[in-house]
OpenMM code with the backbone's topology and positions (N, CA, C; nanometers):
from openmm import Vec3, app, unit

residues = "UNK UNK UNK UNK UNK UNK UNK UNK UNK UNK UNK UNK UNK UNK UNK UNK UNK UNK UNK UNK UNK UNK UNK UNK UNK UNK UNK UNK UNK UNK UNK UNK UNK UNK UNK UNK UNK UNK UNK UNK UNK UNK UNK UNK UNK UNK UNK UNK UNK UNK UNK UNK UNK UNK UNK UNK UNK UNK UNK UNK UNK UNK UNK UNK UNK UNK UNK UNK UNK UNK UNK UNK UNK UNK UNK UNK UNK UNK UNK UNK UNK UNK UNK UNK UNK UNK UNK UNK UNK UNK UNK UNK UNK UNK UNK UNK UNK UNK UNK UNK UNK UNK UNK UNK UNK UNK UNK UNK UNK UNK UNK UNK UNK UNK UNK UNK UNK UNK UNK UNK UNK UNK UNK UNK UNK UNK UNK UNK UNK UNK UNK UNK UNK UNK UNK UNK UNK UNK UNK UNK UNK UNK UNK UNK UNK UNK UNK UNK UNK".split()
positions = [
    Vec3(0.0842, -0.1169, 0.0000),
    Vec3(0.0000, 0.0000, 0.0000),
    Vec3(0.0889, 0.1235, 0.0000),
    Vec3(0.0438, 0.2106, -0.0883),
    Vec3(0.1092, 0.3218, -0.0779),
    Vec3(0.1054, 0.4138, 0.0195),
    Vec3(0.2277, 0.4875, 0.0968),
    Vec3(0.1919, 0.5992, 0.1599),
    Vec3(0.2574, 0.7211, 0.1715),
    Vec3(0.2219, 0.8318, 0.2505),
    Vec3(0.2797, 0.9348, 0.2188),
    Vec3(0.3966, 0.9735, 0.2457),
    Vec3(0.4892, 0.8855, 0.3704),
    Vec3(0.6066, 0.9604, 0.4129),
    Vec3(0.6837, 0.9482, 0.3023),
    Vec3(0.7818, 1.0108, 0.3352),
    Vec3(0.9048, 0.9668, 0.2218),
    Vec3(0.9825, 0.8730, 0.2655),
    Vec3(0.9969, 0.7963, 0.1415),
    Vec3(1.0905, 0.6816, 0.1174),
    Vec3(1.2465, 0.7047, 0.2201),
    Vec3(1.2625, 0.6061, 0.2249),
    Vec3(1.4206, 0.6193, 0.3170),
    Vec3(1.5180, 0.6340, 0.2556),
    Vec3(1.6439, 0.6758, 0.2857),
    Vec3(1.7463, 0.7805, 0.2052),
    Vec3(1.8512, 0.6477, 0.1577),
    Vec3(1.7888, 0.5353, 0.1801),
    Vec3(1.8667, 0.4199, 0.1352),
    Vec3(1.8302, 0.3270, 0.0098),
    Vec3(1.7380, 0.4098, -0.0936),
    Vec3(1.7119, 0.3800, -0.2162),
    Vec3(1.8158, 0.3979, -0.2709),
    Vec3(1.8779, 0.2490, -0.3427),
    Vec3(2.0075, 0.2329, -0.4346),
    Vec3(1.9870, 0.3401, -0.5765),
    Vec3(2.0789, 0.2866, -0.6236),
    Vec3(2.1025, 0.3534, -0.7367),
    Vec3(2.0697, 0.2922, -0.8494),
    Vec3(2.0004, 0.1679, -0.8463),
    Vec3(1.9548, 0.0546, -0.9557),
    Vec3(1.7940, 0.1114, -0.9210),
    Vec3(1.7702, 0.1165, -0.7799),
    Vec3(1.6098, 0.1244, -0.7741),
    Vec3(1.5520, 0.2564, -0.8319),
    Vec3(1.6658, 0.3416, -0.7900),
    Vec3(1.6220, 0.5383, -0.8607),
    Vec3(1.5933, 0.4800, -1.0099),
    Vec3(1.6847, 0.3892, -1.0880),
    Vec3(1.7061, 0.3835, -1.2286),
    Vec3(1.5896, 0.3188, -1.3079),
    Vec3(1.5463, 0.1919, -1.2159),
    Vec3(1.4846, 0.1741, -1.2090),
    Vec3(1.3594, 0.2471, -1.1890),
    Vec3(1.2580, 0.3179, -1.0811),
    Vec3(1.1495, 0.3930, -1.0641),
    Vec3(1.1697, 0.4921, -1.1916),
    Vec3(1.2603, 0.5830, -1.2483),
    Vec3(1.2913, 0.6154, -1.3591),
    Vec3(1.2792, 0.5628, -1.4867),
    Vec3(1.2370, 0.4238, -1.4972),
    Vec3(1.2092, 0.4058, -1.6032),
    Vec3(1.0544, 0.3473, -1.6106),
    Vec3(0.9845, 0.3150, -1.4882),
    Vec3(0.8620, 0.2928, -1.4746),
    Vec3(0.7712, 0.4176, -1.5087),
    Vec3(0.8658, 0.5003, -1.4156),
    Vec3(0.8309, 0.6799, -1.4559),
    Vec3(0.7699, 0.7163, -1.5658),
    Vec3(0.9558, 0.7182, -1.6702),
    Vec3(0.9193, 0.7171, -1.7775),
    Vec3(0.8082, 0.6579, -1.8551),
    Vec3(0.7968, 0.5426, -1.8906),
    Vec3(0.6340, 0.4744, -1.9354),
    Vec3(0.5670, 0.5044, -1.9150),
    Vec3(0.5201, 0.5261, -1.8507),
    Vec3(0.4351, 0.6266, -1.8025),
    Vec3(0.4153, 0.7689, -1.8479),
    Vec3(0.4955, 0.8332, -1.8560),
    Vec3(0.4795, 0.9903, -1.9097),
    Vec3(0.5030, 0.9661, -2.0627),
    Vec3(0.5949, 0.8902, -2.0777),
    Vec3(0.5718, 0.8444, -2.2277),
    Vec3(0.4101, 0.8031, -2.3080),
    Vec3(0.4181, 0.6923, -2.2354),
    Vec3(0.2361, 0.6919, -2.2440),
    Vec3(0.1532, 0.7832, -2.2816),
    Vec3(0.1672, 0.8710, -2.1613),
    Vec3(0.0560, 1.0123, -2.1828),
    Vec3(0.0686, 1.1153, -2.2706),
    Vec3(0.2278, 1.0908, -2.3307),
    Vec3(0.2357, 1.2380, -2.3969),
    Vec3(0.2378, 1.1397, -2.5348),
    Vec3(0.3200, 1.0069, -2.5550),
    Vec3(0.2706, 0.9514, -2.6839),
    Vec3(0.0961, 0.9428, -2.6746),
    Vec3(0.0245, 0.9265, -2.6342),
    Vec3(-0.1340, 0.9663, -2.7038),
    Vec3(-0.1448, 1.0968, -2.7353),
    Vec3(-0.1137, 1.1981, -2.6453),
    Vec3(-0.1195, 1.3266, -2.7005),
    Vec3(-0.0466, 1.3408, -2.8296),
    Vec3(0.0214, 1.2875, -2.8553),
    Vec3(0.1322, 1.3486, -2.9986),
    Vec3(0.0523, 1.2667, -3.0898),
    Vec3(-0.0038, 1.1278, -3.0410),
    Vec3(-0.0910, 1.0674, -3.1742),
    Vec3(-0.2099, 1.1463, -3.1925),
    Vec3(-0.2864, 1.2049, -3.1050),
    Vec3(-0.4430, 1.2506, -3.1341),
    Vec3(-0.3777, 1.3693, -3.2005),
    Vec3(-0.2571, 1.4198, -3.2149),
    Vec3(-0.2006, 1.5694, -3.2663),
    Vec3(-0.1675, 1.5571, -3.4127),
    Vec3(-0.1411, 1.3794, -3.4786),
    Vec3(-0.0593, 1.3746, -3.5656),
    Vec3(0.0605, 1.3812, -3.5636),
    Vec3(0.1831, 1.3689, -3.4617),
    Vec3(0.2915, 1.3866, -3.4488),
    Vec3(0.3792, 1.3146, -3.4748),
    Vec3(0.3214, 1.1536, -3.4356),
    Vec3(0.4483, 1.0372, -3.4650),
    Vec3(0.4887, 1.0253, -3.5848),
    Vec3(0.4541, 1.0595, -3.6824),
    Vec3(0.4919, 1.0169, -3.8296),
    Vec3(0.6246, 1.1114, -3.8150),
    Vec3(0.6074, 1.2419, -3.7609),
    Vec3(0.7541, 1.3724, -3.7564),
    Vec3(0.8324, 1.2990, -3.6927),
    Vec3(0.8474, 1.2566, -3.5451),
    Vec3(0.8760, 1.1509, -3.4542),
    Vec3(0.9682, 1.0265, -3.5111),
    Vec3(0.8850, 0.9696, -3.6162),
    Vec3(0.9555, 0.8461, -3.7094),
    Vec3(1.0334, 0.9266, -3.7863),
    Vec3(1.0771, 1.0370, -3.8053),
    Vec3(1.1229, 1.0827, -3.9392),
    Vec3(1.2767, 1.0772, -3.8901),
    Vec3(1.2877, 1.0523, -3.7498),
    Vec3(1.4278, 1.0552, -3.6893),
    Vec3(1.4781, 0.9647, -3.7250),
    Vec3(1.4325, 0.8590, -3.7647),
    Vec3(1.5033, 0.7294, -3.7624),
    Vec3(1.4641, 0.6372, -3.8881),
    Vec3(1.4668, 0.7570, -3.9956),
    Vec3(1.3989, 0.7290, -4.1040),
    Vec3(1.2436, 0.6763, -4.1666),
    Vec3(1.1585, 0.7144, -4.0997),
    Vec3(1.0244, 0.6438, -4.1770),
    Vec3(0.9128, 0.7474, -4.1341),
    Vec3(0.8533, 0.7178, -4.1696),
    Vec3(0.6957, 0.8033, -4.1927),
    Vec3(0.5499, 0.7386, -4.0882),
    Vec3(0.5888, 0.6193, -4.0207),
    Vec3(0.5181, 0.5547, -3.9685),
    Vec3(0.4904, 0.5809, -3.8363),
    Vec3(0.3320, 0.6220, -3.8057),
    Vec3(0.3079, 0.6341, -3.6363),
    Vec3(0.3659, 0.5663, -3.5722),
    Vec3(0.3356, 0.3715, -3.6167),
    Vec3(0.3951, 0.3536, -3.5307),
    Vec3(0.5108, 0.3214, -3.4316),
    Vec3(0.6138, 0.3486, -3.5945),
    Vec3(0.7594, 0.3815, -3.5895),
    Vec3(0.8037, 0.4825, -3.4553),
    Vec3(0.7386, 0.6279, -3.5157),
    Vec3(0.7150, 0.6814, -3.4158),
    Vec3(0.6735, 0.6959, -3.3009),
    Vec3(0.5565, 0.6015, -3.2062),
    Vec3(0.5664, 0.5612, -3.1121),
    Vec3(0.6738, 0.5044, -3.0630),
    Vec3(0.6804, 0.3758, -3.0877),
    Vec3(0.8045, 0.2888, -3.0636),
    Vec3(0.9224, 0.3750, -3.0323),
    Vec3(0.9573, 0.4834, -3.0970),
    Vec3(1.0702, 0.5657, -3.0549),
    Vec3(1.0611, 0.6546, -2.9923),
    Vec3(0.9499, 0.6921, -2.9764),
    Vec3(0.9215, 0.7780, -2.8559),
    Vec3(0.9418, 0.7064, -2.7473),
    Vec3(0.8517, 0.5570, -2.7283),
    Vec3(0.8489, 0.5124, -2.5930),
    Vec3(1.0510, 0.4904, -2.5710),
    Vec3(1.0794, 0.4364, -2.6294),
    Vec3(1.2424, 0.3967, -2.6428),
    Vec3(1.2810, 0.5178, -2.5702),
    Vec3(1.2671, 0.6304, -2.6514),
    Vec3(1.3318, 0.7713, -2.5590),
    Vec3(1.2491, 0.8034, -2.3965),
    Vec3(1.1677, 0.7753, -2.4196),
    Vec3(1.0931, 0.8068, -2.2719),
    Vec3(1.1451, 0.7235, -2.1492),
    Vec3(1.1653, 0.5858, -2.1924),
    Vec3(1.2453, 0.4767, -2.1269),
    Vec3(1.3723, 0.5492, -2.0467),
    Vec3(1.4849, 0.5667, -2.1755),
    Vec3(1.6211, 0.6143, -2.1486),
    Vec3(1.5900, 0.7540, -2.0858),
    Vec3(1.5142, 0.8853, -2.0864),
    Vec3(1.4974, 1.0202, -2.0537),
    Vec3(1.4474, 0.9975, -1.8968),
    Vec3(1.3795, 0.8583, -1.8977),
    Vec3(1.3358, 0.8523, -1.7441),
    Vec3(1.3971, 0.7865, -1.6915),
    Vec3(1.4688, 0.6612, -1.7265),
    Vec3(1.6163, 0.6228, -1.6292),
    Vec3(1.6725, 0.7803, -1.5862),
    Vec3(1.7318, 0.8254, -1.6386),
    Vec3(1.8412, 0.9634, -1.6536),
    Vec3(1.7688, 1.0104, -1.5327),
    Vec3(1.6056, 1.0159, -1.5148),
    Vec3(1.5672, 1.0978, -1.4365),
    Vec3(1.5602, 1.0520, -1.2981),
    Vec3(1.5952, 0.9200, -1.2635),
    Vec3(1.5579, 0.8505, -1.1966),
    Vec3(1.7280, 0.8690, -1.1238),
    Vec3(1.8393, 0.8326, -1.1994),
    Vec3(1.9546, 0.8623, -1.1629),
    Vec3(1.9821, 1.0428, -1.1253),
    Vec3(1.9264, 1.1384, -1.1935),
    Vec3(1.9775, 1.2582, -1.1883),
    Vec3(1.9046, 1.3046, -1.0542),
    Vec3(1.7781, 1.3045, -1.0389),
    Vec3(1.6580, 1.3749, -0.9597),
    Vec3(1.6409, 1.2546, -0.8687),
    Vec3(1.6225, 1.0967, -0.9112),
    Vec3(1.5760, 0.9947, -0.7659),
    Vec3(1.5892, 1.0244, -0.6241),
    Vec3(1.7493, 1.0523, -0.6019),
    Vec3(1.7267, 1.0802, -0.4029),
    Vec3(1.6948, 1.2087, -0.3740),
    Vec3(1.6300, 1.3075, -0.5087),
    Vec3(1.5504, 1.4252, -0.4166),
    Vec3(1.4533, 1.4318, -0.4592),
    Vec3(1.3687, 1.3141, -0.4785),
    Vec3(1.2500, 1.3188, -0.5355),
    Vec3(1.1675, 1.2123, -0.4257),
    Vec3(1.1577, 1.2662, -0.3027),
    Vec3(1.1298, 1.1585, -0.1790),
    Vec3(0.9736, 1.2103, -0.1579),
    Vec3(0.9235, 1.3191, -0.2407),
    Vec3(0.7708, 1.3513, -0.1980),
    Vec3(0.6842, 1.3449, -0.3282),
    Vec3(0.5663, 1.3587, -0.3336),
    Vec3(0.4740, 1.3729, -0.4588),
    Vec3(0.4951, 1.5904, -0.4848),
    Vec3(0.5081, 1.6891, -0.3897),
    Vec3(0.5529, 1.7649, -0.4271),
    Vec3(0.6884, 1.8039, -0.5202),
    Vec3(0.7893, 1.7225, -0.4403),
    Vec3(0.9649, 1.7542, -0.4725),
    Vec3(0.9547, 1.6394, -0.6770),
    Vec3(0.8455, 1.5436, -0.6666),
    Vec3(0.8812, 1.4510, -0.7715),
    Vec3(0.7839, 1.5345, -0.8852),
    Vec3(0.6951, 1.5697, -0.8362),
    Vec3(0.6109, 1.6966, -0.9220),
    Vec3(0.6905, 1.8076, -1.0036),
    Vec3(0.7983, 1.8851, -0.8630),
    Vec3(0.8480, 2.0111, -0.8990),
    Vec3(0.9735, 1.9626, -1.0067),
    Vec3(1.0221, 1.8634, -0.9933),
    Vec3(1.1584, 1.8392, -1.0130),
    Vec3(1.1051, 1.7177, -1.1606),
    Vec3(0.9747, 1.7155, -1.2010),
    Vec3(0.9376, 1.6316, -1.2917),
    Vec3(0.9062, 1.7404, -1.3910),
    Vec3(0.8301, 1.8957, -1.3800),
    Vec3(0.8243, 1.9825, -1.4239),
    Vec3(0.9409, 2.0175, -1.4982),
    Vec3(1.0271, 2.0862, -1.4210),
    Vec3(1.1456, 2.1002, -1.4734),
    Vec3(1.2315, 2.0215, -1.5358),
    Vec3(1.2409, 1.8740, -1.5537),
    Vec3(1.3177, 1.8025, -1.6141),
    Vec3(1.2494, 1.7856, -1.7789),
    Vec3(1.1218, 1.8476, -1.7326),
    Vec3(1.0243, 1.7979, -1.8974),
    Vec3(1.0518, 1.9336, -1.9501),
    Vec3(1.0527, 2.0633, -1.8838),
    Vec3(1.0877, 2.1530, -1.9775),
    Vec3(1.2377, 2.1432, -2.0120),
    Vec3(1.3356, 2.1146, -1.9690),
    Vec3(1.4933, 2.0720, -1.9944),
    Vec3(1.4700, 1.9724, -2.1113),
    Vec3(1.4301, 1.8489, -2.1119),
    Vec3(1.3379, 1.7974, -2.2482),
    Vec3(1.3156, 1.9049, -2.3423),
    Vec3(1.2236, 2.0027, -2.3436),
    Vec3(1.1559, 2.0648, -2.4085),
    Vec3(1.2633, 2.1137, -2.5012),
    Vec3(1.3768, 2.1854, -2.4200),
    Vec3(1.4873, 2.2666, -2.4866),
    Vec3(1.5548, 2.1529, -2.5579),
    Vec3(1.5923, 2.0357, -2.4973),
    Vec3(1.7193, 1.9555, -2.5566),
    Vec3(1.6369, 1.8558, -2.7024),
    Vec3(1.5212, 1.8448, -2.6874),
    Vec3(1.4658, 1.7424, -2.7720),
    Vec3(1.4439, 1.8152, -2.9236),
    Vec3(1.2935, 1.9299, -2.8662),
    Vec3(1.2669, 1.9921, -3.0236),
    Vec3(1.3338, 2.1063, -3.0481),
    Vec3(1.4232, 2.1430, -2.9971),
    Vec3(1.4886, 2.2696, -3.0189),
    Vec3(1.6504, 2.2190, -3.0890),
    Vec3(1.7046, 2.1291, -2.9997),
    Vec3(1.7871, 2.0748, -3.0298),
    Vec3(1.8885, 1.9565, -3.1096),
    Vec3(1.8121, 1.8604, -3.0394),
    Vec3(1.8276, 1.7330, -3.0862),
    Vec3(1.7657, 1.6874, -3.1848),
    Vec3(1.6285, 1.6990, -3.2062),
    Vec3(1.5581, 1.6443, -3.3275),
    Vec3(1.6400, 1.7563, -3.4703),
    Vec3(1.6235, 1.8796, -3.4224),
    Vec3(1.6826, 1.9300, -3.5677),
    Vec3(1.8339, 1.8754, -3.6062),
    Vec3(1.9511, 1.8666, -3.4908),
    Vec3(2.0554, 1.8041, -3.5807),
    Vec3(2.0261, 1.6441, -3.6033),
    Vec3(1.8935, 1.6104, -3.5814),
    Vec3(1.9564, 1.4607, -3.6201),
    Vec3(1.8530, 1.4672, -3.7643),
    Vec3(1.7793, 1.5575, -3.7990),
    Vec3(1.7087, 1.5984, -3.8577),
    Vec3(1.7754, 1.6937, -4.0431),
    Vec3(1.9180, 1.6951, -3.9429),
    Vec3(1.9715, 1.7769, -4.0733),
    Vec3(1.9121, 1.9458, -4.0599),
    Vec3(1.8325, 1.9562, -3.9956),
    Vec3(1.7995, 2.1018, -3.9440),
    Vec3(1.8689, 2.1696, -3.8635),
    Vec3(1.8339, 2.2906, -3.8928),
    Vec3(1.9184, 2.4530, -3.8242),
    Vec3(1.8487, 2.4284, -3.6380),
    Vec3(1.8502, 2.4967, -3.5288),
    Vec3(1.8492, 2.4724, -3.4060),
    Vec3(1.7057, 2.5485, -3.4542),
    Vec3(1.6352, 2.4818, -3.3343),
    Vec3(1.4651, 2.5638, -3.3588),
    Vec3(1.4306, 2.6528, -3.2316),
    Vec3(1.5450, 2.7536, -3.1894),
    Vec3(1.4950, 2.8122, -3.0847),
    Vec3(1.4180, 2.9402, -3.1124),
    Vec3(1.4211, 3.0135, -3.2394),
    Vec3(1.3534, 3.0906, -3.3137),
    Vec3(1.1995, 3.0468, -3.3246),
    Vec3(1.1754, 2.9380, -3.3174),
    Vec3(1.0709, 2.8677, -3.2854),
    Vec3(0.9629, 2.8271, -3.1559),
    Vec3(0.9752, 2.8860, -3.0397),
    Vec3(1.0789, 2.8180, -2.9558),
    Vec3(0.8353, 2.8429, -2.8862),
    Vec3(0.7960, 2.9729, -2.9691),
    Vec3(0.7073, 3.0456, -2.9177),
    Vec3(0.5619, 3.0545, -3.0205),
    Vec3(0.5598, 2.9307, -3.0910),
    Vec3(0.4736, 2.9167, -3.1780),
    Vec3(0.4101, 2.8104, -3.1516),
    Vec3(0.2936, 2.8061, -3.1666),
    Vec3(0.1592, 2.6732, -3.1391),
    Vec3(0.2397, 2.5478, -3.1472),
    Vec3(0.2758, 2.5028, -3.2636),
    Vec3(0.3457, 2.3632, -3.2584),
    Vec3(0.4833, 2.3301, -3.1453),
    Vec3(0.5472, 2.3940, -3.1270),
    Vec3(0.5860, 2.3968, -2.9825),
    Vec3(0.5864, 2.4510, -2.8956),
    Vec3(0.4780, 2.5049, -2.8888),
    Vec3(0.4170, 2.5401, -2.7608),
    Vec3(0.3208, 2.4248, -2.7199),
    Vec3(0.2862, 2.3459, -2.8137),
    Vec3(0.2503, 2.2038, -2.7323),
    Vec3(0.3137, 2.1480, -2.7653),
    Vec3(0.4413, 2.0954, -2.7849),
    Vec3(0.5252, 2.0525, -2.7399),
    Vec3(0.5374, 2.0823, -2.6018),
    Vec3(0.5725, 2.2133, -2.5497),
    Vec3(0.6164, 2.2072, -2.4386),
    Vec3(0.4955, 2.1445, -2.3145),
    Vec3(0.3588, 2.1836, -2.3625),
    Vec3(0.2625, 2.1162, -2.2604),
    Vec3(0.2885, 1.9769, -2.2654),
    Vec3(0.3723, 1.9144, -2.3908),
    Vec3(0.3683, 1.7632, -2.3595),
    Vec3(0.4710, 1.7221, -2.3007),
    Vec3(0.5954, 1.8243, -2.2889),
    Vec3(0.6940, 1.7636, -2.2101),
    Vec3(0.6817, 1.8071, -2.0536),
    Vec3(0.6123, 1.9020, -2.0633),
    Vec3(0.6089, 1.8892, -1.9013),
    Vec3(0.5001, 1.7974, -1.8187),
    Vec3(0.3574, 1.7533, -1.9268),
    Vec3(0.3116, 1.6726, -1.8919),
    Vec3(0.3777, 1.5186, -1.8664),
    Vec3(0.4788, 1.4923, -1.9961),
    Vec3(0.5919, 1.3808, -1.9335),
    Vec3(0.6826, 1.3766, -1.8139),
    Vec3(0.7022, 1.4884, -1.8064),
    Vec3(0.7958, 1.5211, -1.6742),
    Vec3(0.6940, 1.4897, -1.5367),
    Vec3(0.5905, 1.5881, -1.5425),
    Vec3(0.4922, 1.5908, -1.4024),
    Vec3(0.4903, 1.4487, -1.4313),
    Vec3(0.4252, 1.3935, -1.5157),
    Vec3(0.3653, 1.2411, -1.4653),
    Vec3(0.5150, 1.1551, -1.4441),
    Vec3(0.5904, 1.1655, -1.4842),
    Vec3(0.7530, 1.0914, -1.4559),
    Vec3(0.7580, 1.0913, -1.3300),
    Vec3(0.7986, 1.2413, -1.2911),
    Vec3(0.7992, 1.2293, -1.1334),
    Vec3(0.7224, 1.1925, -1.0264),
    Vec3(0.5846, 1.2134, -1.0936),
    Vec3(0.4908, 1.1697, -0.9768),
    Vec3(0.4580, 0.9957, -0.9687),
    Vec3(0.4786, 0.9514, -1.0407),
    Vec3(0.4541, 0.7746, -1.0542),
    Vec3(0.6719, 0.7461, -1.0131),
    Vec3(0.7585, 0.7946, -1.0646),
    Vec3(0.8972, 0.7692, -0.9593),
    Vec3(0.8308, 0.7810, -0.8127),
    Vec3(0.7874, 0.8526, -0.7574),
    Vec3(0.7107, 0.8470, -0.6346),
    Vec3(0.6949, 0.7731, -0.5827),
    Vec3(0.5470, 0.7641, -0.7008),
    Vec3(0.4905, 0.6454, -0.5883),
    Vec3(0.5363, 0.4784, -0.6222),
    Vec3(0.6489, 0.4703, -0.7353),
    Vec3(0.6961, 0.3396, -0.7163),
    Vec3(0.7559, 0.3451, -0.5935),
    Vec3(0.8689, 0.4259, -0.5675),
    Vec3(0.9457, 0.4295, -0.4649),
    Vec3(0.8840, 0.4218, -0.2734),
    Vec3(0.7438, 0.4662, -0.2992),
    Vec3(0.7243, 0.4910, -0.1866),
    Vec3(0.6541, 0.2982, -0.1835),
    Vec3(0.6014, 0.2347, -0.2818),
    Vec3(0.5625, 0.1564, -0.2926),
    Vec3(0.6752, 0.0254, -0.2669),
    Vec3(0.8153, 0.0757, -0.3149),
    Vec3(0.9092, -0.0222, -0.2841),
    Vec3(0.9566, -0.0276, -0.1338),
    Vec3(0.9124, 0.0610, -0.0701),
    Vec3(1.0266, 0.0837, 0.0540),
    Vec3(0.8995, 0.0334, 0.1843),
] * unit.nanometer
topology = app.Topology()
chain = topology.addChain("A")
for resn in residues:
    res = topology.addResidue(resn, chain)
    for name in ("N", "CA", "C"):
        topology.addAtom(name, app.Element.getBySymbol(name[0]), res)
């Protein structure tokens, strides 16, 4: 049963990596439906050559996996509350926000950096979807953790 204290300060470094990637699936989850009801995965697949949603899923979840380990190792031992895994899930999805469509997708994309971009509808939800990945990351790292201990 889950509860509210915080977890004990003796969560390894396999279990952070772990709850980090349960995390992840999770926020992956929520923001891959959002990017499908948007039309997005086909852009998504275009990283890794193809045109296919569900190419694009598949590589989304893949990145959500690895982005929420990272988070699980970077943020895990200060992420001991549903507030601190909230605040610190926020911020790791807008850090996403900057490194993914601003950054990363355009050089792997063969594109110029999209921070000129940064303030227009199409990523500007982007950014509601990475911080919706982030909030829900941190808040399910939570409650695995509070669930493991």
């Amino acid at each position: 049963m889950a509860t509210t204290t915080e977890p004990r300060a003796g969560f390894s470094l396999g279990q952070r990596i772990v709850g980090g990637v349960v995390g992840g699936v999770a926020g992956g989850l929520v923001f891959g439906a959002m990017m499908a009801a948007m039309g997005m995965l086909p852009m998504v697949a275009s990283v890794v050559g193809s045109n296919s949603a569900l190419i694009g899923f598949l590589y989304h979840m893949f990145n959500s996996v690895v982005i929420g380990a990272i988070f699980g190792f970077l943020f895990g031992a200060q992420s001991r509350t549903y507030g601190l895994g909230a605040a610190l899930g926020l911020l790791y999805g807008a850090i996403w926000w900057v490194l993914g469509p601003m950054i990363l997708m355009p050089l792997l994309l063969g594109m110029a950096l999209q921070f000129g971009a940064a303030f227009t509808p199409p990523m500007l939800m982007s950014l509601v979807g990475h911080l919706l990945y982030g909030l829900v990351t941190g808040l399910v790292y939570v409650a695995y953790s509070h669930r493991r201990l």
